[in-house]
N, CA and C of each residue as an Amber inpcrd file, in Angstrom:
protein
   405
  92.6980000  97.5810000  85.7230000  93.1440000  96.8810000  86.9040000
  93.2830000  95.3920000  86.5810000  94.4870000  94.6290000  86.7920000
  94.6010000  93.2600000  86.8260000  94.0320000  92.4420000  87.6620000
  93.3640000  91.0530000  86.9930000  92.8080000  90.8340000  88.2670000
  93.1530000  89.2340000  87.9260000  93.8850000  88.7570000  89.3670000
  94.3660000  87.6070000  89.3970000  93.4570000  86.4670000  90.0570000
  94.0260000  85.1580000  89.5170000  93.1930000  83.9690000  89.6280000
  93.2150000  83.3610000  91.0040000  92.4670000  83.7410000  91.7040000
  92.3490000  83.0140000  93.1360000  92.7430000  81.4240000  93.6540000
  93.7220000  81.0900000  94.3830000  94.5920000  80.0190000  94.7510000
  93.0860000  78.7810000  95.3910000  93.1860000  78.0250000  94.9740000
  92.5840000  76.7280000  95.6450000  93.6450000  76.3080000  97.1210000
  92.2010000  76.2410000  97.9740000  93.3240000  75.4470000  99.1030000
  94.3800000  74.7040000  98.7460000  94.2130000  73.6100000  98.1940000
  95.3810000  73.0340000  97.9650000  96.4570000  73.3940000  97.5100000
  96.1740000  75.1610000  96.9050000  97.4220000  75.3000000  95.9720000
  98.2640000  75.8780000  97.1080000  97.5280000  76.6300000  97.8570000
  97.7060000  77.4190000  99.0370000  98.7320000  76.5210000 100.1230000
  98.4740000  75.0400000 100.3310000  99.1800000  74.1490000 101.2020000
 100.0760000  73.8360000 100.8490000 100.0320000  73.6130000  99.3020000
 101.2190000  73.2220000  98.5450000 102.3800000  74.0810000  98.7610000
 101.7770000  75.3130000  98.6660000 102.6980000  76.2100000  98.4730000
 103.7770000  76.7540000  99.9420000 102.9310000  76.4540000 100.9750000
 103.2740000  77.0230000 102.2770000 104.0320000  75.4560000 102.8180000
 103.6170000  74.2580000 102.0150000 104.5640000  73.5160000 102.3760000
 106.0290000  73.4760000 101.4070000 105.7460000  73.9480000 100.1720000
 107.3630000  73.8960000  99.6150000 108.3770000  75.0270000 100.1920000
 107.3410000  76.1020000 100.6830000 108.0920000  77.1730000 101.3240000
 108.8310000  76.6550000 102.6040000 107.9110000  75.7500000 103.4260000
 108.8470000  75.4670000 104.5220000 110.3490000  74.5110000 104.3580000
 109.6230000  73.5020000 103.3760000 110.5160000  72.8810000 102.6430000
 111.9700000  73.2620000 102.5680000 111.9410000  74.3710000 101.5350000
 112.9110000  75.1290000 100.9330000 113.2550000  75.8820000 101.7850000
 112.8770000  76.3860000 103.1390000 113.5220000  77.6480000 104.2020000
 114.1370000  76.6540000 105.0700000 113.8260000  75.6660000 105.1210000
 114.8720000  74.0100000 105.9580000 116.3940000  74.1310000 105.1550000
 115.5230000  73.6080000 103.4510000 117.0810000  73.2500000 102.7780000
 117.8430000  74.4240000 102.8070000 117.2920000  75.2890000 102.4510000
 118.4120000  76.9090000 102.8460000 119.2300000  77.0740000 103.8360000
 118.4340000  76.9480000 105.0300000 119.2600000  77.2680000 106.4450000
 120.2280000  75.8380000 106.5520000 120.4950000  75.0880000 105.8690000
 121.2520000  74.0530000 106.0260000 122.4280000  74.0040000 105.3310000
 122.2230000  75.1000000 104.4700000 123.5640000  75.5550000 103.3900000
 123.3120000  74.9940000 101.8350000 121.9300000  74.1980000 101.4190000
 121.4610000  73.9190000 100.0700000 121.1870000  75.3670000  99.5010000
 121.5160000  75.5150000  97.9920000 121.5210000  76.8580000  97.2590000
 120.4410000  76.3670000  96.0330000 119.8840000  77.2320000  95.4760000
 118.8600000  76.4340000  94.2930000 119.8460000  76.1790000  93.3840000
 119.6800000  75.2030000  92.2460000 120.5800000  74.7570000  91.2890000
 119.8570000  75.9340000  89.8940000 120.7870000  75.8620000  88.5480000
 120.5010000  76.4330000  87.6720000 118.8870000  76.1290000  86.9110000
 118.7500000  74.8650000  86.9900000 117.6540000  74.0090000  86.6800000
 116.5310000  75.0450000  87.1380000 116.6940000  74.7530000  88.8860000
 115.5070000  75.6340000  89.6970000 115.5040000  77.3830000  88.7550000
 116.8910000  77.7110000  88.8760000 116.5600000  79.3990000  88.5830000
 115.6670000  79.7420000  87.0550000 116.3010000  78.7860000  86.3940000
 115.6510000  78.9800000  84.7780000 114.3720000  79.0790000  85.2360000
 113.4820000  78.1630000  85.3760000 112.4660000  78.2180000  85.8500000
 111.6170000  79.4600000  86.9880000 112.4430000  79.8370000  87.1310000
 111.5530000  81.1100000  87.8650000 111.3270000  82.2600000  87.5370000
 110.1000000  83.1790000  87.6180000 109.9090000  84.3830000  87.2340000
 111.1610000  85.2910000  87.5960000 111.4380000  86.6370000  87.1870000
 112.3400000  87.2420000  87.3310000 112.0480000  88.9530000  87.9300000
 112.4650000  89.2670000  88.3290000 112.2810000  90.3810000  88.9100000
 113.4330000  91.4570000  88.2240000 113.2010000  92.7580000  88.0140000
 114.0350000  93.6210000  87.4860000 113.4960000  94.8430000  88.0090000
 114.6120000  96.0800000  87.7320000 114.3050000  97.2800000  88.4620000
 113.2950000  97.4990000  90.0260000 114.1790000  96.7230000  90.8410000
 113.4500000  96.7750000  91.9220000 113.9400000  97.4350000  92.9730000
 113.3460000  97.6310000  93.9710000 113.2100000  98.0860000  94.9710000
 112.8440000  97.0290000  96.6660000 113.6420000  97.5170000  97.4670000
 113.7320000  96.6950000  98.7380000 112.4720000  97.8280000  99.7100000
 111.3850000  96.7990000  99.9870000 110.0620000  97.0870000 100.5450000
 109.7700000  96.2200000 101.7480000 108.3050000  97.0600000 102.5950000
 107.9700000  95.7130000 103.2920000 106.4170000  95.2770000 102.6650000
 106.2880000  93.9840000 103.1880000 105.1670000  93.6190000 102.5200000
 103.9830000  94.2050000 103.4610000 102.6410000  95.3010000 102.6510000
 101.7070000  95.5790000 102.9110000 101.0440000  94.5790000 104.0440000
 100.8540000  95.5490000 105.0470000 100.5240000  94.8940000 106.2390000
 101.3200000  94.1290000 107.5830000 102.2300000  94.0620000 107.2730000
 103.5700000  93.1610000 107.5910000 105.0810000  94.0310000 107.9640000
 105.7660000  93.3710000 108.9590000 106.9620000  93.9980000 108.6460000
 108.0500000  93.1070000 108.2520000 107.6520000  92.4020000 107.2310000
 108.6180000  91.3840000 106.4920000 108.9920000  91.6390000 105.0320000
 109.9800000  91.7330000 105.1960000 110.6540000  92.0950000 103.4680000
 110.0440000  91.5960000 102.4850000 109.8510000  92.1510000 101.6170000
 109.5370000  91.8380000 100.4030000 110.4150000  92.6200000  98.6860000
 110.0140000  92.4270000  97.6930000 110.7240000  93.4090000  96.6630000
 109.4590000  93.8800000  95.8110000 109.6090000  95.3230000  95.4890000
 108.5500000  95.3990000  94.4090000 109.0310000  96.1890000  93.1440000
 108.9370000  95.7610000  92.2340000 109.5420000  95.5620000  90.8680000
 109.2100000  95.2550000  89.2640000 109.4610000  94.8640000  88.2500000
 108.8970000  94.3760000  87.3880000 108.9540000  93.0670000  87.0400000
 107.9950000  92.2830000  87.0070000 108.4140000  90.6440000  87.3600000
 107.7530000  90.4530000  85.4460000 108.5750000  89.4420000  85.6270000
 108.1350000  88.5920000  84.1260000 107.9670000  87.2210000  83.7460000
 107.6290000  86.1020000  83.6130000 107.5180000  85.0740000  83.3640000
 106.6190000  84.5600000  84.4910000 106.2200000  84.8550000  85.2840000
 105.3970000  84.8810000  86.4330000 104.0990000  83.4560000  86.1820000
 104.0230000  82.7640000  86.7480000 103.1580000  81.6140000  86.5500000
 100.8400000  82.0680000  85.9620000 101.0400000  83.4130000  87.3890000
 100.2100000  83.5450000  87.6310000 100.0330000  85.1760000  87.5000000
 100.6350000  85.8890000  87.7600000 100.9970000  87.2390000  87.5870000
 101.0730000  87.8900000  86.2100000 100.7020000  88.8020000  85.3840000
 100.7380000  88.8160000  84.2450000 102.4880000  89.9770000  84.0720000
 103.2010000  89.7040000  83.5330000 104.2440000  91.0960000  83.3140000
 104.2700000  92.4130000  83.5230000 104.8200000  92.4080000  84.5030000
 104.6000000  94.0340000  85.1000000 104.8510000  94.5720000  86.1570000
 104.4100000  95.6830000  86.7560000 104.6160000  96.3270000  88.0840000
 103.8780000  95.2760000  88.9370000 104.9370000  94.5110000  90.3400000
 104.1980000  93.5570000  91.0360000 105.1940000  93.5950000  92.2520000
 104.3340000  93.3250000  93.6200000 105.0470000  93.3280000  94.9170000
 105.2860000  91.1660000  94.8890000 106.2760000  91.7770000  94.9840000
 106.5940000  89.5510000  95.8170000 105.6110000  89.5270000  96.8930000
 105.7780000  88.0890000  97.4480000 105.0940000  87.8290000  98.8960000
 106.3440000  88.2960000  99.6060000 106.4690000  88.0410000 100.6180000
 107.6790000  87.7400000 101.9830000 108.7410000  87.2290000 101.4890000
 109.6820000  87.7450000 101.1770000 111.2360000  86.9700000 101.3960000
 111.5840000  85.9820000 102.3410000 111.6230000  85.3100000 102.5300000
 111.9110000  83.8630000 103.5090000 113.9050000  83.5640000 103.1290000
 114.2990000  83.7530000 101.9410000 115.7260000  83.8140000 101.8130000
 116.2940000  84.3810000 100.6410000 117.5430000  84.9870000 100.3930000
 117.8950000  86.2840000  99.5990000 119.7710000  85.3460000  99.4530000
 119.3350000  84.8610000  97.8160000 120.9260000  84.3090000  97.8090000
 121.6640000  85.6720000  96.3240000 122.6050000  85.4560000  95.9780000
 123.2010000  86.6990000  94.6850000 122.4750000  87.3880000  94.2830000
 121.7720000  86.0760000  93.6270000 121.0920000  86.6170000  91.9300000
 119.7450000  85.8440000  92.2690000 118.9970000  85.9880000  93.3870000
 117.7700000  84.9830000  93.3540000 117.0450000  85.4040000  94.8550000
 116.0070000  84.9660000  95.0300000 115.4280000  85.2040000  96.0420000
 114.1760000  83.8440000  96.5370000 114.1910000  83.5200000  97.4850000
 112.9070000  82.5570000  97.6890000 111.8210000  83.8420000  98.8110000
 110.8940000  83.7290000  98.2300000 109.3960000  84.0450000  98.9080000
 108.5450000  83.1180000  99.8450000 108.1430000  83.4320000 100.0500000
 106.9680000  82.7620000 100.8010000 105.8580000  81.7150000  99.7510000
 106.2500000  82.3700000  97.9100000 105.3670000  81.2220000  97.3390000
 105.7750000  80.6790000  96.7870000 107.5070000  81.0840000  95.9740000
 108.6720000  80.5730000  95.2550000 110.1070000  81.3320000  94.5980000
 110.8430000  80.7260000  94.1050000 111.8710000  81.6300000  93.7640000
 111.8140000  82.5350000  92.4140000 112.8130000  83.2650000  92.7590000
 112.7080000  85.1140000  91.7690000 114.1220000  84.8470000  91.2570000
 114.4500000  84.8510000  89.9030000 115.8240000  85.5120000  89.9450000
 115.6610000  87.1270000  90.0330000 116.6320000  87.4230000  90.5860000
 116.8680000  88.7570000  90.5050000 117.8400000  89.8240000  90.0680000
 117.2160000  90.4200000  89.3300000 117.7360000  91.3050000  87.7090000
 118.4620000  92.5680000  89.0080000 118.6290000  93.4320000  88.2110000
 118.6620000  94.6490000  87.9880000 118.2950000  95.8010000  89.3080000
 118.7810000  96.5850000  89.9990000 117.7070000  97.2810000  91.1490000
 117.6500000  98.3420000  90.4700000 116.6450000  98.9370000  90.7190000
 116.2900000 100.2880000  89.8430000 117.2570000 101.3540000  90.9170000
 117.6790000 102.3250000  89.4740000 118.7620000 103.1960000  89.9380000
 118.1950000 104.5520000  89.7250000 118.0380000 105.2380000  90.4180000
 117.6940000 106.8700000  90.2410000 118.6660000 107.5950000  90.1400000
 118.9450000 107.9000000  89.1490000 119.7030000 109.2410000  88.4810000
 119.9250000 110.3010000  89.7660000 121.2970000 110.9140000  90.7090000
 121.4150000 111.8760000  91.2140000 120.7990000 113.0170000  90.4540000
 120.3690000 113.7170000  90.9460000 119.6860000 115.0760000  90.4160000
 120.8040000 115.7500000  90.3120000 120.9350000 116.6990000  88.8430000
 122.6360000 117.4950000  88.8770000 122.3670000 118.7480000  89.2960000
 123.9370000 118.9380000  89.9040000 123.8740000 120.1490000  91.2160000
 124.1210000 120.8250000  89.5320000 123.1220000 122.3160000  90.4800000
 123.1400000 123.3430000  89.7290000 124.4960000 124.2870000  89.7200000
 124.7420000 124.6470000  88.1620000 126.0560000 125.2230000  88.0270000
 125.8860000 126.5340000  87.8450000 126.9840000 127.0990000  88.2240000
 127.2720000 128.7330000  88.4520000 127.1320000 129.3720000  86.9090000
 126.3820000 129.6820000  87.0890000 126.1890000 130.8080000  85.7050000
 127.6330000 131.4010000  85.1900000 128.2310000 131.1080000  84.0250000
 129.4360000 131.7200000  83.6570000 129.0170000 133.0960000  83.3490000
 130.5800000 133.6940000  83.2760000 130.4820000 135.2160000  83.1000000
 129.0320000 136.2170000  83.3750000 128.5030000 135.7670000  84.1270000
 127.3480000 137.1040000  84.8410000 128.0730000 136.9290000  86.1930000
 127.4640000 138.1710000  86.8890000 127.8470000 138.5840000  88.1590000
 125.8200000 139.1480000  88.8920000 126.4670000 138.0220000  89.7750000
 124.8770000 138.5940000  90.5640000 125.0590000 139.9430000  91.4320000
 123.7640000 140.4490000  90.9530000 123.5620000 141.6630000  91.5890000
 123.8410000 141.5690000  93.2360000 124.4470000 143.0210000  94.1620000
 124.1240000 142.6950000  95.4350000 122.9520000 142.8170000  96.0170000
 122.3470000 142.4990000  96.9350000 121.3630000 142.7120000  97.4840000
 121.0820000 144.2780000  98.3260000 119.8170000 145.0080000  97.6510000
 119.9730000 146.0570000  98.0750000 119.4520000 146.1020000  99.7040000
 119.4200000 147.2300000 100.3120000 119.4550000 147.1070000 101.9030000
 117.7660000 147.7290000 101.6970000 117.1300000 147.0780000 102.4350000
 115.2570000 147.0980000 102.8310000 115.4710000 148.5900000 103.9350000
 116.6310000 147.9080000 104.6140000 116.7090000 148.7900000 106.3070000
 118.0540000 149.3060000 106.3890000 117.9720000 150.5160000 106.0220000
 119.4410000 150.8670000 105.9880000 119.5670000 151.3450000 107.4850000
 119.0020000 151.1360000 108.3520000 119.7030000 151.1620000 109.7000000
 120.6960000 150.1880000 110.4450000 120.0960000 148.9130000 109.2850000
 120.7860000 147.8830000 109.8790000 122.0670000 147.5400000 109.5620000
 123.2330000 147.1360000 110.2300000 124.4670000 147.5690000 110.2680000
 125.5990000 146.5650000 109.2630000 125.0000000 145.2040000 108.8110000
 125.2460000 144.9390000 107.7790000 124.9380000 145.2130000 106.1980000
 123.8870000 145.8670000 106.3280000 123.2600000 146.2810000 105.0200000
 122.8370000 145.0300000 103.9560000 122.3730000 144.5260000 104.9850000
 121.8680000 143.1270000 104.2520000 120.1580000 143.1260000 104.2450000
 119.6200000 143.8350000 104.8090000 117.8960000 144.5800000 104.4970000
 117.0340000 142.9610000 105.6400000 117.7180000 142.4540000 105.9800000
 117.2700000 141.5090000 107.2730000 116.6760000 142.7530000 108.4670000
 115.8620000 142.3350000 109.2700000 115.3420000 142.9460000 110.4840000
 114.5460000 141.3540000 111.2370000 115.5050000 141.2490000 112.2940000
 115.4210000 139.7070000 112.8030000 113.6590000 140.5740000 113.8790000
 112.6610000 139.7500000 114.8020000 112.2640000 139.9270000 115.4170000
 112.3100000 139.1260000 116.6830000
C-alpha cells in the first residue's frame, strides 16, 4: 500500500487558493500556456469518475510525474476545469494522455460446415414439437 506525505496547512491554503485563482482565470477565457502544461503530471488510460464521497468529477487513471503521488494507478481531486489535452483539479493541472479503451468483446461466429442438431421434443403432445411446457 502507498502511503502519501500529508499536506501542511499552508500547503493546503496554497493550494485551494491557486485553485480559486485559476477557476477565475479560466472562466474568463485564460487557457494554461505550454510552460504551465510541461510542468504537470500526466494522466493516461483513464477513465471519467466521481470523486469518492462527492458528486464532482474527477478522472482515475495512471498518473506520472506527479509531485507527490508516486507513478501509478491514482484518482485526481475534483475537476474544477477540462480544456483538450489538460485538466485543472482542485490541487493543479493534468495533461491528459490517452482514455483507456476496452476492446469490444468479438461476437461469436457460426461454426462453418456443421449443422446443429434439432432439438428433440421432451412433450410430444405439444404442438410445436419444441419439448417447452409453459405453466
Amino acid at each position: 500500500m502507498r502511503r502519501l506525505r500529508r499536506l501542511s496547512l499552508a500547503e493546503i491554503a496554497r493550494r485551494r487558493a491557486d485553485a480559486h485563482r485559476d477557476a477565475d482565470l479560466l472562466q474568463s477565457g485564460w487557457q494554461p500556456d505550454q510552460r504551465t502544461l510541461d510542468g504537470a503530471p500526466t494522466i493516461d488510460a483513464w477513465g471519467a469518475a466521481t470523486y469518492p464521497g462527492t458528486s464532482l468529477p474527477c478522472l482515475v487513471g495512471y498518473v506520472s510525474g506527479h509531485p507527490i503521488v508516486p507513478d501509478g494507478p491514482a484518482t485526481t481531486s475534483p475537476i474544477i476545469a477540462w480544456g483538450d489535452d489538460w485538466i485543472r483539479t482542485e490541487s493543479r493541472f493534468y495533461r491528459v494522455l490517452e482514455p483507456l479503451r476496452i476492446p469490444a468483446a468479438p461476437r461469436p461466429s457460426e461454426p462453418q460446415g456443421e449443422t446443429t442438431p434439432e432439438p428433440s421434443s421432451a412433450n410430444p403432445d405439444e404442438p410445436d414439437g419444441s419439448g417447452f411446457v409453459g405453466f
